[in-house]
N, C-alpha and C positions, 0 to 999 in steps of 0.2 A: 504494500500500500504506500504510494506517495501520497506526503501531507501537501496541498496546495501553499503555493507562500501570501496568498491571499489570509489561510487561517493562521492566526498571529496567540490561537488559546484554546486547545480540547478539554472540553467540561467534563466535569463529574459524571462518571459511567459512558462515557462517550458512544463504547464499543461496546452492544449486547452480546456477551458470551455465547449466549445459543445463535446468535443471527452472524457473528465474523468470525467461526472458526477457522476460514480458509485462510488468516489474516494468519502470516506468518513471517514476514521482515515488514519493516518499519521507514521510512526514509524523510526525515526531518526536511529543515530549511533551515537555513541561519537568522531570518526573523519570527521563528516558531518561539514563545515566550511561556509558555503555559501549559503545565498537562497535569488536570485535574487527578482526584484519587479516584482511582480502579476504572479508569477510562481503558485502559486493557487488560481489566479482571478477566482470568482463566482464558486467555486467549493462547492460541502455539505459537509465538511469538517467537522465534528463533532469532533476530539479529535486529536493531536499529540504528538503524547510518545518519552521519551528516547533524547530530544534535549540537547546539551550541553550547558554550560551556554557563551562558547565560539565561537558559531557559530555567525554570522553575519544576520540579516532577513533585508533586504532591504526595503525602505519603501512600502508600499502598496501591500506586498510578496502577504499575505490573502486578498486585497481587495472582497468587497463583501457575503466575507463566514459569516456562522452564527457565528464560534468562538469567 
């Protein structure tokens, strides 16, 4: 899944666990600022590229993932 660089903040629960299991790399933007908690609760989330070192991850963003 690439994040558009349009979105600058993924909210709270973002990704339904049942509905983005296929969701399984991640690919930021350097004006990505934001990523709510368990916005990728229990997803197969094997790799996320390109995060800034200025983004914000809430606790428990990745809850559950293999990462």
């Amino acid at each position: 899944m690439v994040i558009p660089s349009s979105v600058k903040c993924i909210k709270y629960g973002a990704f339904n666990h049942y509905d983005c299991k296929s969701i399984t790399k991640v690919t930021a933007h350097k004006d990505l600022e934001f990523i709510g908690g368990y916005a990728f609760e229990y997803l197969n989330i094997e790799s996320i590229s390109n995060l800034s070192k200025k983004v914000f991850i809430s606790d428990f963003a990745f809850a559950y993932c293999e990462i």
